[in-house]
N, CA, C and O atoms as CSV, one atom per row, in Angstrom:
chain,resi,resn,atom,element,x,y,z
A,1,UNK,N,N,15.674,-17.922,11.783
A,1,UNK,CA,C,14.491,-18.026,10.932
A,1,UNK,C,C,13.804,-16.666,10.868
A,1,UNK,O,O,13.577,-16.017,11.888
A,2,UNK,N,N,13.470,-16.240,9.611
A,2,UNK,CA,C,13.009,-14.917,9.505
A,2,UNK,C,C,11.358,-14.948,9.784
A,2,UNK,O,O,10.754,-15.842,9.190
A,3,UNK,N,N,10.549,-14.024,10.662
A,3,UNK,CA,C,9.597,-13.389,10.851
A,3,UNK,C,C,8.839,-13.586,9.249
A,3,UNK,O,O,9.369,-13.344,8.165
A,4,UNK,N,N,7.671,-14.015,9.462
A,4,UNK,CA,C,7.095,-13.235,8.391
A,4,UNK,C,C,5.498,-13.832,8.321
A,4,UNK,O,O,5.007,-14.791,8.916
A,5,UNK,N,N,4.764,-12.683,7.156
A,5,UNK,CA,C,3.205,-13.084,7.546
A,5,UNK,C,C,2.840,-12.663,6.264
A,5,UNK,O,O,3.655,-11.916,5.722
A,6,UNK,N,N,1.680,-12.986,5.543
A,6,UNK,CA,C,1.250,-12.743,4.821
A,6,UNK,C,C,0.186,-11.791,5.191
A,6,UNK,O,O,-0.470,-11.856,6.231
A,7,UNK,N,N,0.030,-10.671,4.027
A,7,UNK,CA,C,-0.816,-9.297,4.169
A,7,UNK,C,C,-1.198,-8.935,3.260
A,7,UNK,O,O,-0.393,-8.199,2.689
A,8,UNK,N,N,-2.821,-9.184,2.361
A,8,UNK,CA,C,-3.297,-8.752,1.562
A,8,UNK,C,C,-3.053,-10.429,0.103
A,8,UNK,O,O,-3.391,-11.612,0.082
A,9,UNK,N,N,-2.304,-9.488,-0.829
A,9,UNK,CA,C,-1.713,-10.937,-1.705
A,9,UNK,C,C,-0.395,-11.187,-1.565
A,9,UNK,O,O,0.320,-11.942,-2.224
A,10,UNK,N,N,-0.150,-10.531,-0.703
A,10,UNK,CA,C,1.752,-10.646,-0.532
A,10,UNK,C,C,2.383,-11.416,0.777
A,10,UNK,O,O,1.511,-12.040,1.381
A,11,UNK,N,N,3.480,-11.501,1.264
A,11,UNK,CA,C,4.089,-11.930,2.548
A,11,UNK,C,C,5.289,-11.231,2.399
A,11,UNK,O,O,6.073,-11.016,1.475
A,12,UNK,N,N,5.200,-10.933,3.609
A,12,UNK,CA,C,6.278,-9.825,4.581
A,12,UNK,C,C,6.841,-10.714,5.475
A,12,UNK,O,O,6.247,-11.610,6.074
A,13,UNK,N,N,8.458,-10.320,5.564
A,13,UNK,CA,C,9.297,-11.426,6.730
A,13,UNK,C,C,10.308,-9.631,6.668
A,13,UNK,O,O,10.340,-8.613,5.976
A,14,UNK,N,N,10.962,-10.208,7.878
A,14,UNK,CA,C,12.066,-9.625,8.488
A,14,UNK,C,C,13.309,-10.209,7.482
A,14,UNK,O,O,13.458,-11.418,7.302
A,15,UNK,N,N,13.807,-9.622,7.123
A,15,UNK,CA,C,15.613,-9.865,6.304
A,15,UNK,C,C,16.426,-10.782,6.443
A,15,UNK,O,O,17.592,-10.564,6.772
A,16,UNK,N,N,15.978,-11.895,6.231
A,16,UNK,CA,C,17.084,-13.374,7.259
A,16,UNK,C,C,19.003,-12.786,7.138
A,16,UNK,O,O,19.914,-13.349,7.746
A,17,UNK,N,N,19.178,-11.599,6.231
A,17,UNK,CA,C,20.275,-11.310,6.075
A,17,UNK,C,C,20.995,-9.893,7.211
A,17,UNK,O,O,21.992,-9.615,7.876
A,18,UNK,N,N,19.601,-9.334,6.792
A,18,UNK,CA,C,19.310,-7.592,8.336
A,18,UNK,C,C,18.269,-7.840,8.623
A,18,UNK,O,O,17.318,-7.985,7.854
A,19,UNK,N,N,18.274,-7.935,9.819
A,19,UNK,CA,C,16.832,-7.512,10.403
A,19,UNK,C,C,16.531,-6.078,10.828
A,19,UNK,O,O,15.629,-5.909,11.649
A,20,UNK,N,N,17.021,-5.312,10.476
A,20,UNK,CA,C,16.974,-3.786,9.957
A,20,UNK,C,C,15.756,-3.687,8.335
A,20,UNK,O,O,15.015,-2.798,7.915
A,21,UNK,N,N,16.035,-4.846,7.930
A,21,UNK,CA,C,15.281,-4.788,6.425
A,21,UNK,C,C,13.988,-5.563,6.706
A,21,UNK,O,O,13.817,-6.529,7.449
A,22,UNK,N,N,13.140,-4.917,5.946
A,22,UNK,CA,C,12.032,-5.468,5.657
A,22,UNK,C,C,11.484,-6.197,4.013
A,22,UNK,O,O,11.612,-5.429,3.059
A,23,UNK,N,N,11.094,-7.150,3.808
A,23,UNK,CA,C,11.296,-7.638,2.195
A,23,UNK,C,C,9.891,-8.062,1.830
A,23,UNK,O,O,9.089,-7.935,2.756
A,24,UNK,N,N,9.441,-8.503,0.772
A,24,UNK,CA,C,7.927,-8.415,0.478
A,24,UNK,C,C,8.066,-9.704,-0.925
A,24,UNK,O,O,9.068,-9.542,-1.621
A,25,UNK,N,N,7.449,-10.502,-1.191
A,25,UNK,CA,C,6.990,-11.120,-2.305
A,25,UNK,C,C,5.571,-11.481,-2.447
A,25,UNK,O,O,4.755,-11.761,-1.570
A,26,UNK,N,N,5.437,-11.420,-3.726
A,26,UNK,CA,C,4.189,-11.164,-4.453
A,26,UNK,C,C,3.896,-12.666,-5.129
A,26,UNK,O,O,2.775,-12.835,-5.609
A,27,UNK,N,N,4.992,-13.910,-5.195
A,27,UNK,CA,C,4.993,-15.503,-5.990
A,27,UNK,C,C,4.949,-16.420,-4.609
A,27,UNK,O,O,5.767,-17.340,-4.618
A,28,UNK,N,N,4.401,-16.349,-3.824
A,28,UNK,CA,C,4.989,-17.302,-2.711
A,28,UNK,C,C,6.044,-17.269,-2.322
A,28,UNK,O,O,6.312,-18.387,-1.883
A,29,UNK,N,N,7.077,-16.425,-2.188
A,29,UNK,CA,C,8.131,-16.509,-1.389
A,29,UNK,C,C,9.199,-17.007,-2.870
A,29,UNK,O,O,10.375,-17.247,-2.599
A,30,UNK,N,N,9.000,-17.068,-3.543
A,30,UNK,CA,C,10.107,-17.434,-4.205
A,30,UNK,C,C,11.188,-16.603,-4.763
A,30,UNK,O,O,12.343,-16.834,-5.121
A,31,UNK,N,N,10.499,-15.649,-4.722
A,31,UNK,CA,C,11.860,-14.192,-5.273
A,31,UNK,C,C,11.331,-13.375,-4.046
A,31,UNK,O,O,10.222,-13.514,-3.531
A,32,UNK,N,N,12.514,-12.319,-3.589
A,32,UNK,CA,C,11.799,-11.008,-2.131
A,32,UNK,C,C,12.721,-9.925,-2.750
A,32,UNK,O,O,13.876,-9.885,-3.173
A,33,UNK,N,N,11.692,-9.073,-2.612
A,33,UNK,CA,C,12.419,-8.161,-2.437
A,33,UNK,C,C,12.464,-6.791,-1.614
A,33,UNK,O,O,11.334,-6.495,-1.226
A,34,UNK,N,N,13.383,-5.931,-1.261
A,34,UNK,CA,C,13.494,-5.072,0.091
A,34,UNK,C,C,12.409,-4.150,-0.691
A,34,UNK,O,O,12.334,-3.600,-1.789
A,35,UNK,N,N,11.498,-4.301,0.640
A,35,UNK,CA,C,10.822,-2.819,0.729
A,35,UNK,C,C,10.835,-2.083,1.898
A,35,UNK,O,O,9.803,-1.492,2.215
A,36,UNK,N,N,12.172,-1.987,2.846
A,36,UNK,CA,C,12.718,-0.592,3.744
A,36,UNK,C,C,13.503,-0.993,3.690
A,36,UNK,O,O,13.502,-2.164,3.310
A,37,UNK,N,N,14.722,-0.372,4.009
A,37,UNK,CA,C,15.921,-0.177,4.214
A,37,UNK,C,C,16.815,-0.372,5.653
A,37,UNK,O,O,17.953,-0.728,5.961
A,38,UNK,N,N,15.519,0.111,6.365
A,38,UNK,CA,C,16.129,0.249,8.150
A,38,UNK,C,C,16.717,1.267,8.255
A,38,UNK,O,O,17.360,1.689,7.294
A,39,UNK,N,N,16.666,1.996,9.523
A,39,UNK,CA,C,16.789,3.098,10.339
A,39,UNK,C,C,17.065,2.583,11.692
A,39,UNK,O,O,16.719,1.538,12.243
A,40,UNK,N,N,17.990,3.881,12.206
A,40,UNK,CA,C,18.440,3.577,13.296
A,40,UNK,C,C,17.638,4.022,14.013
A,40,UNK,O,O,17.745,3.612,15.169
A,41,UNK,N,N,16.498,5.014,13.748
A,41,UNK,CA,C,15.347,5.394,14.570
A,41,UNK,C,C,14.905,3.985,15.041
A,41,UNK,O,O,14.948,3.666,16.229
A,42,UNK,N,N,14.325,2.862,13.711
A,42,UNK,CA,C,13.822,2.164,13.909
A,42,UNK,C,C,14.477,0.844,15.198
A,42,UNK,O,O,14.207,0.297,16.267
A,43,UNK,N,N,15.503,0.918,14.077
A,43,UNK,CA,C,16.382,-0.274,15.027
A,43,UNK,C,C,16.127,-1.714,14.301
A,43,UNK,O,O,15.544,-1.619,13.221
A,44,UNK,N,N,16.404,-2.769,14.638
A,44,UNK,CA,C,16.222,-4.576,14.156
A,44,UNK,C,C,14.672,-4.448,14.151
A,44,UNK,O,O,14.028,-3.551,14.697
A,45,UNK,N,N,14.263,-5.327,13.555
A,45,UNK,CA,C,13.191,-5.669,13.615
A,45,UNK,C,C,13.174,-7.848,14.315
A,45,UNK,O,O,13.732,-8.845,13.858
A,46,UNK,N,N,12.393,-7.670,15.330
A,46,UNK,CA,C,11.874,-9.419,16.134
A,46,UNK,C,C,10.950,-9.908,15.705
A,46,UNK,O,O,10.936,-11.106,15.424
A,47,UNK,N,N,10.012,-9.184,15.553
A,47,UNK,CA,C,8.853,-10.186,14.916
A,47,UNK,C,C,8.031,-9.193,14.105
A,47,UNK,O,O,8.272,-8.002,13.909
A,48,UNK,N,N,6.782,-10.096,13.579
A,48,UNK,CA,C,6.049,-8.618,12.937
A,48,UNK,C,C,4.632,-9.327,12.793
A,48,UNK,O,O,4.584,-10.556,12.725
A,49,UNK,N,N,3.596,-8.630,12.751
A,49,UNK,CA,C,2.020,-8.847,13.342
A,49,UNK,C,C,0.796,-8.178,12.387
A,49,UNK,O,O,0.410,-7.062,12.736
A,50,UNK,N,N,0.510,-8.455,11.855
A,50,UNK,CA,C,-1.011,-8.176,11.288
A,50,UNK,C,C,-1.674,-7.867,11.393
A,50,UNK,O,O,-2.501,-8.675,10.971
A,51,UNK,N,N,-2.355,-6.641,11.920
A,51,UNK,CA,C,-3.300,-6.513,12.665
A,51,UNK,C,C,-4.464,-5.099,12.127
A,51,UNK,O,O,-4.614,-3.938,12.506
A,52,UNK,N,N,-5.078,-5.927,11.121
A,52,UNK,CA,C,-6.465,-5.168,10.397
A,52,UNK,C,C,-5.394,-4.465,9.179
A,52,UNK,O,O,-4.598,-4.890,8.343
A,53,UNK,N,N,-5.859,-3.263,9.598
A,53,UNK,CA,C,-4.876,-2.419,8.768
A,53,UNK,C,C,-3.826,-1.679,8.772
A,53,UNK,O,O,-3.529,-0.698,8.092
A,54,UNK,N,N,-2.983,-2.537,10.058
A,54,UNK,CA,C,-1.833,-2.373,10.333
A,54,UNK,C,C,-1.134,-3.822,10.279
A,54,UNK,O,O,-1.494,-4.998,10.344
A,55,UNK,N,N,-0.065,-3.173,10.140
A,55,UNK,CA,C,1.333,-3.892,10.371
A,55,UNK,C,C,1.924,-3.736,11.765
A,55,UNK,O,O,2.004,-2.523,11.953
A,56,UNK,N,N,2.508,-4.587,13.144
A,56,UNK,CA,C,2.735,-4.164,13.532
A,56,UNK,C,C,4.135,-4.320,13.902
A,56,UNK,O,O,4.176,-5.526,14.146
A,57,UNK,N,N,5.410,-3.830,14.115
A,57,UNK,CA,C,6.557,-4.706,14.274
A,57,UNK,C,C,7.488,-4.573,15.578
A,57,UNK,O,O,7.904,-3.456,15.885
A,58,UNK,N,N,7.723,-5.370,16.124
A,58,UNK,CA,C,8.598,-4.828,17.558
A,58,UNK,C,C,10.309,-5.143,16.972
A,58,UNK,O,O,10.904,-5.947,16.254
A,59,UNK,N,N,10.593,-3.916,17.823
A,59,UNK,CA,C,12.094,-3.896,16.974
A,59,UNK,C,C,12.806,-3.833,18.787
A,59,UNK,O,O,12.243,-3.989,19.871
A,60,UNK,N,N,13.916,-3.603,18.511
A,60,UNK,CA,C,14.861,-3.306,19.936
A,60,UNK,C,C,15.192,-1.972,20.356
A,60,UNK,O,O,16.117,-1.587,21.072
A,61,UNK,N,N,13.808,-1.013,19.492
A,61,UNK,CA,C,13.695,0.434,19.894
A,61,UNK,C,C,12.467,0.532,19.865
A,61,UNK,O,O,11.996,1.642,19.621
A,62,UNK,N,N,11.464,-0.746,20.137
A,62,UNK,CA,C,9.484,-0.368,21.412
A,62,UNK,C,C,8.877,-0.928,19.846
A,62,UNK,O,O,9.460,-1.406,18.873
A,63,UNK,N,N,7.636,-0.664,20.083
A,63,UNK,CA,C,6.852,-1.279,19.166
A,63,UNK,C,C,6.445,-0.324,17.967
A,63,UNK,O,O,6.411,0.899,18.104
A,64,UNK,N,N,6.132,-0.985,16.761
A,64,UNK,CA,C,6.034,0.439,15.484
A,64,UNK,C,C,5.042,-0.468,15.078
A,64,UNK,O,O,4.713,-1.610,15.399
A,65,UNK,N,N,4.626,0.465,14.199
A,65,UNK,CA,C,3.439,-0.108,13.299
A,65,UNK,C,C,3.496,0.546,12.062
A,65,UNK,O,O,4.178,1.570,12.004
A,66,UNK,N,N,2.877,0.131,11.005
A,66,UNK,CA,C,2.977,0.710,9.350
A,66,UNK,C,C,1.186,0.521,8.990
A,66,UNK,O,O,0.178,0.076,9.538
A,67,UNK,N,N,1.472,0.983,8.090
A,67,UNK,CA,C,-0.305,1.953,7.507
A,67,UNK,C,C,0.247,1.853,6.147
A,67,UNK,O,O,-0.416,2.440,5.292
A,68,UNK,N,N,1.349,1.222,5.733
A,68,UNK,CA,C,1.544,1.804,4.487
A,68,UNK,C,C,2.644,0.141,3.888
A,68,UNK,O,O,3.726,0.175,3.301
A,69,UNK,N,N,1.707,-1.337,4.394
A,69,UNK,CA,C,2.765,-2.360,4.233
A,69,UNK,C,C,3.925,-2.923,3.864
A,69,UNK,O,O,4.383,-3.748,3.074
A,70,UNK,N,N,4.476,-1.611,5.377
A,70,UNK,CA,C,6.294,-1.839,5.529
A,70,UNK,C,C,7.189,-0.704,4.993
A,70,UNK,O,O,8.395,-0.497,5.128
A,71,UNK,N,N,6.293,-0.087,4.394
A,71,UNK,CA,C,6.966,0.656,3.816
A,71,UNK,C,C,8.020,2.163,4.671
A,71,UNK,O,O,9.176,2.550,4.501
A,72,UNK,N,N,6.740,2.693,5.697
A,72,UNK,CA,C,7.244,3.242,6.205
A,72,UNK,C,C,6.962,2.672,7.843
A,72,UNK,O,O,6.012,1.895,7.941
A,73,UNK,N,N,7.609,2.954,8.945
A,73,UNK,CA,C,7.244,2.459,10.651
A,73,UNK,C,C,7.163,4.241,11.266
A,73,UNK,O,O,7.898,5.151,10.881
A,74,UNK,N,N,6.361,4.314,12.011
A,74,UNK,CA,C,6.242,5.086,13.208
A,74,UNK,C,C,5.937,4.117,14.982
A,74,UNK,O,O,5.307,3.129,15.358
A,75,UNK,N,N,6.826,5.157,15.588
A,75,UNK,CA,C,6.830,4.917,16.902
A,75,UNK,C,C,5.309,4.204,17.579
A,75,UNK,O,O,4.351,4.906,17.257
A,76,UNK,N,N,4.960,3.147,18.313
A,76,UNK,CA,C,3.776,3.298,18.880
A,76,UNK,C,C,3.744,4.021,20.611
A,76,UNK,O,O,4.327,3.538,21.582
A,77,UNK,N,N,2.927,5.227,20.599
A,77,UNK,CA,C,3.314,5.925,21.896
A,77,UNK,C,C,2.101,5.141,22.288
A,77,UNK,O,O,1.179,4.644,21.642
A,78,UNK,N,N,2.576,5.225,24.273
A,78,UNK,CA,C,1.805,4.393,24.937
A,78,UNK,C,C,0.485,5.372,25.408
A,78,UNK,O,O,-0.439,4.889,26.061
């Protein structure tokens, strides 16, 4: 089952196909489409979190967060 949350007027899930991908719809879920690609910087993406004006997502390379919904992830240093 794919991750996902709604953010702003949209909902964001993890890729039920990659979880490397991140996907976005704007109708309720009825059409998605990819907005990242995945990186091996990044790694899978497990879940993903909401938080003000972040995004936050834990992957199987530490926790990232986006400023820019999904579009891009940076590292979260501790």
């Amino acid at each position: 089952m794919p991750i996902m949350i709604n953010y702003g007027n949209e909902m964001i899930r993890i890729s039920p196909k990659d979880s490397k991908k991140i996907e976005y719809s704007v109708n309720q879920g009825r059409t998605w489409n990819t907005r990242y690609i995945g990186s091996s910087n990044v790694g899978m993406f497990t879940d993903l979190m909401e938080a003000g004006k972040e995004i936050l997502g834990t992957t199987d390379k530490g926790l990232f967060y986006s400023t820019t919904a999904g579009r891009t992830w940076n590292l979260r240093k501790r």
